[in-house]
VOLUM-200316 format. One record per residue: residue in three letters; x, y, z of N, C-alpha, C in turn; residue number from 1. Coordinates in steps of 0.2 Angstrom, whole numbers, always signed. Atoms other than C-alpha are relative to their C-alpha. Layout:
<pts>
<pt type="ALA" n_x="X" n_y="Y" n_z="Z" ca_x="X" ca_y="Y" ca_z="Z" c_x="X" c_y="Y" c_z="Z" seq="NUM"/>
...
</pts>
This chain:
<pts>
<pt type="UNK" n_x="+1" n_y="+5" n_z="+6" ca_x="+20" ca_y="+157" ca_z="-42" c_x="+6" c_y="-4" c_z="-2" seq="1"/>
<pt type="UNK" n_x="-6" n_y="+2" n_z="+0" ca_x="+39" ca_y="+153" ca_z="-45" c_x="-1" c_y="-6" c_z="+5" seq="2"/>
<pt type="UNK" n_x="-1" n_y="+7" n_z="-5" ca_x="+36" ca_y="+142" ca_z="-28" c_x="-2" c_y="-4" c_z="-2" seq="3"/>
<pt type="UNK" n_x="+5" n_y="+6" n_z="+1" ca_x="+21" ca_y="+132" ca_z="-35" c_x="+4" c_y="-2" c_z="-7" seq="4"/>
<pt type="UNK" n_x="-2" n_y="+4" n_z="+8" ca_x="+28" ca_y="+129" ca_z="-52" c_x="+9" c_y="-5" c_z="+3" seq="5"/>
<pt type="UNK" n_x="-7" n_y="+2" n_z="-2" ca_x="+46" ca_y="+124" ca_z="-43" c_x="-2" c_y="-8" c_z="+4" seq="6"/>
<pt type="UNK" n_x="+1" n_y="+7" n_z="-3" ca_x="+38" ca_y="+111" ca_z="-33" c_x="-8" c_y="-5" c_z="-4" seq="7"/>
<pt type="UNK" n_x="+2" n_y="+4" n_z="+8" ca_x="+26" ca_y="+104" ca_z="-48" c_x="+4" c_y="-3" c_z="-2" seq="8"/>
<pt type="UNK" n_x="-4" n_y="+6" n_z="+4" ca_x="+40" ca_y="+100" ca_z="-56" c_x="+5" c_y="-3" c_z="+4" seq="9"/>
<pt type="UNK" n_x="-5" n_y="+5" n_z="-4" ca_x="+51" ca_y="+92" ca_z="-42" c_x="-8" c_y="-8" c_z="+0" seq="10"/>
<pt type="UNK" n_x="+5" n_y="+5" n_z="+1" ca_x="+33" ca_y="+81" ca_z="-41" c_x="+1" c_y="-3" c_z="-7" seq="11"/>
<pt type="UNK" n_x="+1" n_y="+3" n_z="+4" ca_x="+34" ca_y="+79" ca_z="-57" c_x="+7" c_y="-6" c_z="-2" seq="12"/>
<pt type="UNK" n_x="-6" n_y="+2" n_z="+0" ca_x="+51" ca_y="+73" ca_z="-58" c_x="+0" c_y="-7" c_z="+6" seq="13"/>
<pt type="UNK" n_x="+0" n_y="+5" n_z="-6" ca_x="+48" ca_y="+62" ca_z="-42" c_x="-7" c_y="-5" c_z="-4" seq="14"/>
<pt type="UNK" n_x="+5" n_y="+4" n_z="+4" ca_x="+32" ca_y="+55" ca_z="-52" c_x="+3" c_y="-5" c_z="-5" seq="15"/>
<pt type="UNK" n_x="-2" n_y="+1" n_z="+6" ca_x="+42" ca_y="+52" ca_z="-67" c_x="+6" c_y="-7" c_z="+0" seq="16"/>
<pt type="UNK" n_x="-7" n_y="+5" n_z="-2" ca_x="+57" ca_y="+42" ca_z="-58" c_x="-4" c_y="-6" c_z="+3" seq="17"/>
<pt type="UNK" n_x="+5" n_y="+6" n_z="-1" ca_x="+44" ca_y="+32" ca_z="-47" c_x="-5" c_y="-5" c_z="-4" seq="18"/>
<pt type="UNK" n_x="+2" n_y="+2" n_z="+2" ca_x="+35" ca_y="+27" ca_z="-60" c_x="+5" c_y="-7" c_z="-5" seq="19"/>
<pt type="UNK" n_x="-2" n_y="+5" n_z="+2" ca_x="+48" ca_y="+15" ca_z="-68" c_x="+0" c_y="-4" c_z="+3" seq="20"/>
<pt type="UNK" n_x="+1" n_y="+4" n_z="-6" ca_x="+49" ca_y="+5" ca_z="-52" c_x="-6" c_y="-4" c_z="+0" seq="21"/>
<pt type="UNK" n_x="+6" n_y="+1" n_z="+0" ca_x="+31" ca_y="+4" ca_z="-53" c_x="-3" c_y="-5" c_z="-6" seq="22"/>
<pt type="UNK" n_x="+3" n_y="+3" n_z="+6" ca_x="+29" ca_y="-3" ca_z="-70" c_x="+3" c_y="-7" c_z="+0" seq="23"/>
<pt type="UNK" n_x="-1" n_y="+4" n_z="-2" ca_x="+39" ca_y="-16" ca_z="-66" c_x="-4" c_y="-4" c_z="+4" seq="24"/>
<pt type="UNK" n_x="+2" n_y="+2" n_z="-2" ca_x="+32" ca_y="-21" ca_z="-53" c_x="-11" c_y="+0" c_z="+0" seq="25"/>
<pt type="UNK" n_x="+7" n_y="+5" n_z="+5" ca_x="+12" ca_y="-22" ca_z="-64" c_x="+1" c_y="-4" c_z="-3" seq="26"/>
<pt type="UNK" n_x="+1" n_y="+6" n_z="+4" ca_x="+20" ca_y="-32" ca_z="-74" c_x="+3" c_y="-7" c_z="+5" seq="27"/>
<pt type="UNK" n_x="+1" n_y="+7" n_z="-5" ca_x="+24" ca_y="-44" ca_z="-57" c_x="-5" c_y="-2" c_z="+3" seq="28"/>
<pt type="UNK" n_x="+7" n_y="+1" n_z="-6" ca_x="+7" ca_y="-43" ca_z="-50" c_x="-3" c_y="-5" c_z="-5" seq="29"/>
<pt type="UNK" n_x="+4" n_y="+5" n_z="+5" ca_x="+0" ca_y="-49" ca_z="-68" c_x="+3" c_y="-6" c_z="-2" seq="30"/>
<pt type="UNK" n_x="-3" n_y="+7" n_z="+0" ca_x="+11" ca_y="-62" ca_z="-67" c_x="+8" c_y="-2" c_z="-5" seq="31"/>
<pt type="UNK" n_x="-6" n_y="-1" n_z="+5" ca_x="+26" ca_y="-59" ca_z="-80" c_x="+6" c_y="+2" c_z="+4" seq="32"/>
<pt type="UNK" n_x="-7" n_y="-5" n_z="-3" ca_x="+41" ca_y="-60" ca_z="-72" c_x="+7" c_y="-9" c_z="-5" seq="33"/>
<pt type="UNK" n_x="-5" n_y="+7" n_z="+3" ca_x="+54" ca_y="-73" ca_z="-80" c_x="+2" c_y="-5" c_z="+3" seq="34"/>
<pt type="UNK" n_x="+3" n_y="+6" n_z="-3" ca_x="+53" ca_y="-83" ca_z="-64" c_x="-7" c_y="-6" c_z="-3" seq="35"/>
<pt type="UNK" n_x="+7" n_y="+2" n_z="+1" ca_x="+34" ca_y="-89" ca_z="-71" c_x="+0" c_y="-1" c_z="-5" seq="36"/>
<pt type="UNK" n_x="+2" n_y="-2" n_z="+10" ca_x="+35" ca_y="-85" ca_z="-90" c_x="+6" c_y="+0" c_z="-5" seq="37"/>
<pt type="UNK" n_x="-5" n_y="-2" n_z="+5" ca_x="+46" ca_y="-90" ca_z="-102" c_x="-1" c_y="+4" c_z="-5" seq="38"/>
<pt type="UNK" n_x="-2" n_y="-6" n_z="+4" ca_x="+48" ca_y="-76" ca_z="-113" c_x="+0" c_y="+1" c_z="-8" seq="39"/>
<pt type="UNK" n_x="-2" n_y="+3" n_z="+8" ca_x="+47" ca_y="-79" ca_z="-132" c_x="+0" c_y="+8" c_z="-2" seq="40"/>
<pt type="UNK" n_x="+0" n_y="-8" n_z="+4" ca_x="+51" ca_y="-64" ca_z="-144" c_x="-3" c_y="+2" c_z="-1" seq="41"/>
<pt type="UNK" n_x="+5" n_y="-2" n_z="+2" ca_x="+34" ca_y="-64" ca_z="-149" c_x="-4" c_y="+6" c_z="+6" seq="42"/>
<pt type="UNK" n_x="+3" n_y="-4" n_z="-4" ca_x="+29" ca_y="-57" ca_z="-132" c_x="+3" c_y="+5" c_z="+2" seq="43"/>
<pt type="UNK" n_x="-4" n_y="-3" n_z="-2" ca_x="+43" ca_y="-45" ca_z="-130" c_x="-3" c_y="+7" c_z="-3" seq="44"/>
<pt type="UNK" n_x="+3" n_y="-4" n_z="+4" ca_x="+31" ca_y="-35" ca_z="-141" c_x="-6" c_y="+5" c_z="+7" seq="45"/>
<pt type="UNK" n_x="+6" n_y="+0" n_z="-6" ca_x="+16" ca_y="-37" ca_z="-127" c_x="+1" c_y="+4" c_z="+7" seq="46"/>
<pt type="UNK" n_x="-6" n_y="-2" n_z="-5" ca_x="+29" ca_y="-35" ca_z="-113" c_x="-1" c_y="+7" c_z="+0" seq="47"/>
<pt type="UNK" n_x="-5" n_y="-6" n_z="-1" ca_x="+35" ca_y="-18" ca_z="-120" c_x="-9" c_y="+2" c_z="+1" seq="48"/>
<pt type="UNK" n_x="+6" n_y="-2" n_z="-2" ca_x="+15" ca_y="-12" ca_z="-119" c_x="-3" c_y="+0" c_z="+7" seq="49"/>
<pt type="UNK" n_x="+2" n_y="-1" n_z="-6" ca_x="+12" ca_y="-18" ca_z="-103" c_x="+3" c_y="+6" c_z="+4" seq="50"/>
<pt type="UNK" n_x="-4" n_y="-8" n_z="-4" ca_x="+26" ca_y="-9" ca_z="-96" c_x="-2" c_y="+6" c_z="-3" seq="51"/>
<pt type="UNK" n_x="+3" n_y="-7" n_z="+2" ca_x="+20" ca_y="+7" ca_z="-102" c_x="-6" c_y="+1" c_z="+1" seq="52"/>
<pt type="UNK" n_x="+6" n_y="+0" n_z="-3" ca_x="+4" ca_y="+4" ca_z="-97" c_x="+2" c_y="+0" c_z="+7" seq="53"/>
<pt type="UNK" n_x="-2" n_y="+2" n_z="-8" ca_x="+11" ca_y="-1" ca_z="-80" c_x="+3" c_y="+7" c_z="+4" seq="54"/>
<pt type="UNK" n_x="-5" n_y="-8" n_z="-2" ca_x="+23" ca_y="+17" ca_z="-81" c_x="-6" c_y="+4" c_z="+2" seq="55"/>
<pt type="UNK" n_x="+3" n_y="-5" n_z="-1" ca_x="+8" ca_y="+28" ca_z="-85" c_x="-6" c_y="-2" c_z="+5" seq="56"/>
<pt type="UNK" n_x="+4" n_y="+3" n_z="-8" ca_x="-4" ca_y="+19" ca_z="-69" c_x="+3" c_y="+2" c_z="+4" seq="57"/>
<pt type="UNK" n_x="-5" n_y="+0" n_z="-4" ca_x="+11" ca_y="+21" ca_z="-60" c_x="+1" c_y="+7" c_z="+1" seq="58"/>
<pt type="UNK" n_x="+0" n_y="-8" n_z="-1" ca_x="+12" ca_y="+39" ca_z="-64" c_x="-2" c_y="+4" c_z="+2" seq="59"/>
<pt type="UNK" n_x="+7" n_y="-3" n_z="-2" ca_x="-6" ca_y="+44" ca_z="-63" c_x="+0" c_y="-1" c_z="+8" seq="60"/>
<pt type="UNK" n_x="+4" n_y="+4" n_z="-8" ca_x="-7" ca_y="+33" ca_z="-47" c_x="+4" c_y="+5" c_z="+6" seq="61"/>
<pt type="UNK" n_x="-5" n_y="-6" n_z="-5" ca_x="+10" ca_y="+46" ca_z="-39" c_x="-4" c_y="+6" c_z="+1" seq="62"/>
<pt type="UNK" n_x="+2" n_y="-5" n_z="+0" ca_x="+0" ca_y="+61" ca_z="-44" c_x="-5" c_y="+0" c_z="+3" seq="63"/>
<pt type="UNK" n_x="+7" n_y="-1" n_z="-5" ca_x="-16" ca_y="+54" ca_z="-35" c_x="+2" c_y="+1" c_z="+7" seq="64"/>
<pt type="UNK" n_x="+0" n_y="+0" n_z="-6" ca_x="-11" ca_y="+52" ca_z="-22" c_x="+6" c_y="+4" c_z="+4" seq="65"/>
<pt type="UNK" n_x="-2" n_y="-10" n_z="-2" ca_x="+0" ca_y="+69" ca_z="-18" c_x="-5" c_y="+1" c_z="-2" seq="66"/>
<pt type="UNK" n_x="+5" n_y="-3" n_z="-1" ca_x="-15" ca_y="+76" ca_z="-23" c_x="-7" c_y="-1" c_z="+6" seq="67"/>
<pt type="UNK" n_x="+3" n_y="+0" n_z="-8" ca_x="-26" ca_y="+66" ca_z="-9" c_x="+4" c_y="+1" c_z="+8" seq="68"/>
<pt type="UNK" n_x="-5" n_y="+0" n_z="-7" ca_x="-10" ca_y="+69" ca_z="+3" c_x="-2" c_y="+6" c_z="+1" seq="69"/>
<pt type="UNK" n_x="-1" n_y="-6" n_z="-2" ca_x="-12" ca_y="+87" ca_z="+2" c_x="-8" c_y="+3" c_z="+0" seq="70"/>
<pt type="UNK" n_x="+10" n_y="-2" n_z="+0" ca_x="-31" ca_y="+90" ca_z="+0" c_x="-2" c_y="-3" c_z="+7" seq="71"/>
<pt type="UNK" n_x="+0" n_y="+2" n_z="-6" ca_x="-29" ca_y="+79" ca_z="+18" c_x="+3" c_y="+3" c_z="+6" seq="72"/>
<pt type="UNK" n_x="-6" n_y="-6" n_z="-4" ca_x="-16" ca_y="+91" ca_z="+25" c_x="-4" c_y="+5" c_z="-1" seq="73"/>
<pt type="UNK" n_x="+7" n_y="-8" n_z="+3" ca_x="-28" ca_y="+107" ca_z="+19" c_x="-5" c_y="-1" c_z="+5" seq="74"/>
<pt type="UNK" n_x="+5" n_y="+1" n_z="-4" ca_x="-42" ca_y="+99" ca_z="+28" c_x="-1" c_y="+0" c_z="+6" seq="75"/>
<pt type="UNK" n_x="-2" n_y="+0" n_z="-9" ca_x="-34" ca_y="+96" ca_z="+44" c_x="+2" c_y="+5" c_z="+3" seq="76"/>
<pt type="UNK" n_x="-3" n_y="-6" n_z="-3" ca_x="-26" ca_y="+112" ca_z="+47" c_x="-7" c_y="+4" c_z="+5" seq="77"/>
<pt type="UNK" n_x="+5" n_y="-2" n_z="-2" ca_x="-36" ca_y="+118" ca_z="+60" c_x="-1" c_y="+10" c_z="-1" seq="78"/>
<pt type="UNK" n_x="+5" n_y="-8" n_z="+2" ca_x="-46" ca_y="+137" ca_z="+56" c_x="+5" c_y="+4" c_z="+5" seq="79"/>
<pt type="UNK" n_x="-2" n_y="-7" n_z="-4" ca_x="-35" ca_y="+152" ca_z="+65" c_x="-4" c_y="+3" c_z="+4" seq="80"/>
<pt type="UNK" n_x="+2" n_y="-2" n_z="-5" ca_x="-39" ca_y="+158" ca_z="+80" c_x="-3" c_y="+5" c_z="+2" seq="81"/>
<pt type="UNK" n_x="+5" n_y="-8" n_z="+1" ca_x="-52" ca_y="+175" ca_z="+82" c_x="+1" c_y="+1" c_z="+6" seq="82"/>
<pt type="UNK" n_x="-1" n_y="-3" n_z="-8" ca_x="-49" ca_y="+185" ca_z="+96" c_x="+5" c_y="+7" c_z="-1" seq="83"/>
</pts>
């Protein structure tokens, strides 16, 4: 049990760190980036919501996908050998 909780939280850590990166780069895909958009104070408000939006997508989206990494690893392992 110590093992699975130990590498939980190294995922989570690893989620938590990738997920800044990630928010950043939603708020490039939707097109905010201060190359395209001049920036007024008013939107610094909007801004601060997307990125957080962008962080928790970014999050959830590390967690899915360990979760289909390892549900695809489990699958593959082939069945032990009887004899």
């Amino acid at each position: 049990m110590k093992k699975f909780l130990a590498k939980e939280f190294i995922w989570f850590v690893v989620a938590f760190i990738l997920a800044f990166p990630l928010g950043l780069l939603f708020l490039w895909l939707i097109g905010f980036t201060s190359d395209t958009t001049v920036i007024t104070d008013e939107d610094t408000s909007m801004l601060t919501n997307l990125y957080i939006l962008g962080l928790i997508l970014g999050f959830i989206g590390v967690y899915i996908a360990r979760f289909v990494g390892a549900s695809i690893s489990l699958l593959t392992i082939p069945p032990p050998a009887e004899g």
